[in-house]
SERO-4910 file (N, C-alpha, C, O; in steps of 0.05 Angstrom, whole numbers):
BEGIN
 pado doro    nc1    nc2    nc3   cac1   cac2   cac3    cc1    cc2    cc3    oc1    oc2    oc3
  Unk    A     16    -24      0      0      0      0     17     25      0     38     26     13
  Unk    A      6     50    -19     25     78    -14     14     90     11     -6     83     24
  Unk    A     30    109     17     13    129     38    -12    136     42    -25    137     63
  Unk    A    -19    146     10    -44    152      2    -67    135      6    -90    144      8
  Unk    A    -60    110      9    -85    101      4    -86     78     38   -106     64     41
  Unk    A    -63     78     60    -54     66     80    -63     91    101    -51    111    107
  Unk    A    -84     84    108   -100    100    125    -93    100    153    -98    117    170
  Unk    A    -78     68    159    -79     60    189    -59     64    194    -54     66    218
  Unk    A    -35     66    177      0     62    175      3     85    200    -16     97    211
  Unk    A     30     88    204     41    104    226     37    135    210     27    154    222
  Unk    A     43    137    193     32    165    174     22    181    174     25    205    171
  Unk    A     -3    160    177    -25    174    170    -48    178    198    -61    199    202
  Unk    A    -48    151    216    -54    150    237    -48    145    253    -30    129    248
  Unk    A    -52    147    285    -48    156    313    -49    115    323    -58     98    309
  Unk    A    -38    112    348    -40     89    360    -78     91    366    -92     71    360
  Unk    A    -91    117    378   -110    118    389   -125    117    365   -147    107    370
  Unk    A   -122    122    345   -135    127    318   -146     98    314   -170     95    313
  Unk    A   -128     74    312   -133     59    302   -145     39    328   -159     20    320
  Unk    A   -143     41    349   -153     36    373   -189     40    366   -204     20    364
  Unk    A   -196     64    363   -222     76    351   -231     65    328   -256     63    326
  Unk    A   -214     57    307   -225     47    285   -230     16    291   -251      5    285
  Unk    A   -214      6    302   -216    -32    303   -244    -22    316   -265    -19    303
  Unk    A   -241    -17    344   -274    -15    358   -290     -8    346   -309    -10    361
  Unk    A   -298      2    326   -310     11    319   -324     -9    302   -348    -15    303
  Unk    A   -302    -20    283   -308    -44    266   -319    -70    275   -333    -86    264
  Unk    A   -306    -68    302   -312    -90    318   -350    -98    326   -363   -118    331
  Unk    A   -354    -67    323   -383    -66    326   -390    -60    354   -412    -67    360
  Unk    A   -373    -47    377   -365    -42    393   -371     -8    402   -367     12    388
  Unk    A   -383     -9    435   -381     22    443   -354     26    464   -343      7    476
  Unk    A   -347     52    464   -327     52    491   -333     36    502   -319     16    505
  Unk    A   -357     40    512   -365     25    546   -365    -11    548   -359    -26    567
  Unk    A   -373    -18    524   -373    -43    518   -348    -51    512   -354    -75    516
  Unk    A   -327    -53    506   -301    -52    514   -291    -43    529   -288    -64    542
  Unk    A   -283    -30    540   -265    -22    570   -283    -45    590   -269    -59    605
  Unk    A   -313    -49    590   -325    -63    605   -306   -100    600   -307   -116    619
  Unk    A   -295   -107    579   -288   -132    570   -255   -119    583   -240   -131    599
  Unk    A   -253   -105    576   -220    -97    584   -214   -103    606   -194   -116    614
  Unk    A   -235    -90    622   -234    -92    650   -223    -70    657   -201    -71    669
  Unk    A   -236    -46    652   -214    -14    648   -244      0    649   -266     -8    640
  Unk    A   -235     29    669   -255     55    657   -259     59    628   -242     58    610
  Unk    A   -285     65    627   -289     84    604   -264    104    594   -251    104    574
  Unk    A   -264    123    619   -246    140    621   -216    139    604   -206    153    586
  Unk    A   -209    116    618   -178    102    607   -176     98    582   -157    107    569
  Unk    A   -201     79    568   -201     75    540   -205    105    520   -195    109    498
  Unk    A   -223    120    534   -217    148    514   -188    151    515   -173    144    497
  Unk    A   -180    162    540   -156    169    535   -132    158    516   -119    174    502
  Unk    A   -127    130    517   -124    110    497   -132    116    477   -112    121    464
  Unk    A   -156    120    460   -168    135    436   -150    157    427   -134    157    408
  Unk    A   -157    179    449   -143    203    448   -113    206    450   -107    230    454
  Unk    A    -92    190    449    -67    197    451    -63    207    473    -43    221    475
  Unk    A    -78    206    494    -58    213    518    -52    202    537    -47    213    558
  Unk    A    -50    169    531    -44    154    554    -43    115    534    -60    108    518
  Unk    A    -22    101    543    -25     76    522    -28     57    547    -23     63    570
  Unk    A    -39     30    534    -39     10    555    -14    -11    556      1    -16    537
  Unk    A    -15    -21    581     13    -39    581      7    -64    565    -12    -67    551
  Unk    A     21    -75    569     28   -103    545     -2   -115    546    -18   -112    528
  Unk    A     -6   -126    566    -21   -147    576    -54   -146    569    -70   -164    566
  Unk    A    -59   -107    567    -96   -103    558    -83    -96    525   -101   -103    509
  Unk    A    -63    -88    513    -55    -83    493    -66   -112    481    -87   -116    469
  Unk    A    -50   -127    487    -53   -162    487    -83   -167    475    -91   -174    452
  Unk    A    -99   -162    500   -121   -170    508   -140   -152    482   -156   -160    465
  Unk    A   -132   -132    488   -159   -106    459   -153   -122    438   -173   -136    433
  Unk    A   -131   -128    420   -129   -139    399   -137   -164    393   -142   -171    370
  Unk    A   -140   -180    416   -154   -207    410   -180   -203    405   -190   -213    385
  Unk    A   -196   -186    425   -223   -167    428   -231   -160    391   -244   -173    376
  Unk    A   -220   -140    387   -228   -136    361   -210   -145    341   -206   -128    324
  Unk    A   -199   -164    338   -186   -185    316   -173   -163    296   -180   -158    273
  Unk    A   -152   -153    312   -126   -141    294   -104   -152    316   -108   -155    340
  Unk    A    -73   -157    297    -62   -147    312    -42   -131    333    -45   -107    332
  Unk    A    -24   -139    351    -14   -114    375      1   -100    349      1    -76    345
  Unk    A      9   -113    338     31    -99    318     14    -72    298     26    -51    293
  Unk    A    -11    -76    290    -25    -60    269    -34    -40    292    -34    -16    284
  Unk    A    -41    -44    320    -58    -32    339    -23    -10    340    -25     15    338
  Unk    A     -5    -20    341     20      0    355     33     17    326     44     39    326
  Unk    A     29      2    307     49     24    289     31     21    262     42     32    243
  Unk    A     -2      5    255     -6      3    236      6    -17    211      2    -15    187
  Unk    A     20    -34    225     29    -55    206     23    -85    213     28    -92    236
  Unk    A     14   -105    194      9   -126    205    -15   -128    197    -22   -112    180
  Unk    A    -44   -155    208    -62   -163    210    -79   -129    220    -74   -116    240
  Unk    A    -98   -125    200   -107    -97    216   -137    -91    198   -147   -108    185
  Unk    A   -148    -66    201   -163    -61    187   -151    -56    154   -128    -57    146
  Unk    A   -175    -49    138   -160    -30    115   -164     -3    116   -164      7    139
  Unk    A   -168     10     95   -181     46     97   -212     43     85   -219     22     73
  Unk    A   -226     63     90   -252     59     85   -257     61     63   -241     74     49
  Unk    A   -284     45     49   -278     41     27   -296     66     11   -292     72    -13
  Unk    A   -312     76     24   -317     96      4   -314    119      3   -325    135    -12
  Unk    A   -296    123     23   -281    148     17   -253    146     -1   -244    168    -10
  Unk    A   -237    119     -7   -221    125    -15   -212    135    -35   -188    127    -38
  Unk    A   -216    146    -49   -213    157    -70   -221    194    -71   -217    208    -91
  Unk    A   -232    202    -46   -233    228    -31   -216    237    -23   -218    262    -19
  Unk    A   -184    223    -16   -172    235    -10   -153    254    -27   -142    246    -48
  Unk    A   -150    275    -17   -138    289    -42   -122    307    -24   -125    313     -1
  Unk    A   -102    315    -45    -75    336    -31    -81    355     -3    -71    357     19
  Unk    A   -103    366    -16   -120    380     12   -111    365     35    -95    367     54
  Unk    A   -131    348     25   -139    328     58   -121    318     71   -126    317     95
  Unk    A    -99    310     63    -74    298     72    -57    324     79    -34    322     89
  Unk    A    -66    343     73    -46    373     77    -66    378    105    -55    395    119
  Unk    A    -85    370    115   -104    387    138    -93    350    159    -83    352    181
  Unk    A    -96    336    153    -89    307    170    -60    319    182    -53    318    206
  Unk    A    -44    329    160     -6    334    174    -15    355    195    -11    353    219
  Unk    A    -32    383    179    -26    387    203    -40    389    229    -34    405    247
  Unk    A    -62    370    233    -70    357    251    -56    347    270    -61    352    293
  Unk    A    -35    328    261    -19    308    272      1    327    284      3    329    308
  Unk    A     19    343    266     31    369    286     19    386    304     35    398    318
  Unk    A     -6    392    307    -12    405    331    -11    384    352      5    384    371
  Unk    A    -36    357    347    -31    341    366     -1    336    384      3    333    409
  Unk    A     20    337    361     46    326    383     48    347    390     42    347    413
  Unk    A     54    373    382     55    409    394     38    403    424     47    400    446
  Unk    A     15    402    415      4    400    447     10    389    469     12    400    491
  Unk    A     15    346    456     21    342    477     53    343    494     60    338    517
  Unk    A     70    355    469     94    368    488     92    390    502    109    393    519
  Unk    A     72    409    500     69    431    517     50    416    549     55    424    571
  Unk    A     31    396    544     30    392    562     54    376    583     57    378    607
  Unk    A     66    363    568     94    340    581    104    373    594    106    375    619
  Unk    A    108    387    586    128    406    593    105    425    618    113    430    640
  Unk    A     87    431    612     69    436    635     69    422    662     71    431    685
  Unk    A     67    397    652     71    381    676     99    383    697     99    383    721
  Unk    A    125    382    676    155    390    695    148    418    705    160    421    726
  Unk    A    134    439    699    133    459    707    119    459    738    129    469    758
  Unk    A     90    445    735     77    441    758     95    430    775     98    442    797
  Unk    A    111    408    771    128    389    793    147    412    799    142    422    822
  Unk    A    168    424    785    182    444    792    174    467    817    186    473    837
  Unk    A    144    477    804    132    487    830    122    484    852    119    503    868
  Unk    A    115    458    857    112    446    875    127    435    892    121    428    915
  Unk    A    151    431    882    176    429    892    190    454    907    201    454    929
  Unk    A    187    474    889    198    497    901    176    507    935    181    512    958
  Unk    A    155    507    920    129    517    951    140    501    971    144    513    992
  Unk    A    148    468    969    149    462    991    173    465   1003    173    460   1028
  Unk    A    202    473    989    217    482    998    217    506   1016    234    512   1032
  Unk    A    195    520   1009    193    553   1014    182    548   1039    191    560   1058
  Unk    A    160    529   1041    144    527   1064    158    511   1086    146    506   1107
  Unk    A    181    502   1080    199    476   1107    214    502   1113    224    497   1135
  Unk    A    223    531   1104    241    548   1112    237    562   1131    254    578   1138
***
């Protein structure tokens, strides 16, 4: 498959992306998975959403769940879905120009939050220094 037409590949989509798509295919709601997972709702968005991955073991477990797998669920290669079929041929320069920069805000963000977070610890570190003085 080219880029163009490899919808699930590392490329083009997110770990959580394709997390969303198997379930989806699977015929599957959040709730009805995370409920088999044995996980919050909560957790599996987040999982969806790129801001948190699962360890080996529910990784393991989701892919048996909706029959892809760990390998297509982590980088898009392997046993997996395909791209949808009737859009494919919609995609056009545009669209793949608004997906990039999708995908660069997403990591923009979540390094501003990674870096938010050393900031909070930093301060919190410092108050309680301030406050033992």
């Amino acid at each position: 498959m080219d880029d163009a037409t490899d919808w699930y590949g590392a490329d083009a989509a997110t770990f959580g992306d394709r997390v969303a798509a198997a379930r989806e295919a699977a015929g599957m709601t959040q709730k009805q998975l995370s409920k088999r997972l044995g996980i919050r709702v909560a957790t599996l968005r987040a999982w969806e959403e790129d801001l948190s991955e699962p360890r080996a073991n529910r990784l393991s477990m989701m892919a048996g769940l909706m029959n892809v797998s760990m390998m297509w669920l982590i980088n898009g290669e392997g046993e997996g879905l395909s791209g949808p079929v009737d859009t494919a041929d919609a995609v056009t320069d545009q669209t793949r120009d608004i997906l990039t920069e999708l995908r660069e805000m997403r990591a923009d963000m979540l390094a501003r939050a990674e870096q938010m977070a050393r900031l909070e610890k930093r301060l919190r570190a410092t108050l309680e220094r301030s406050a033992h003085e």
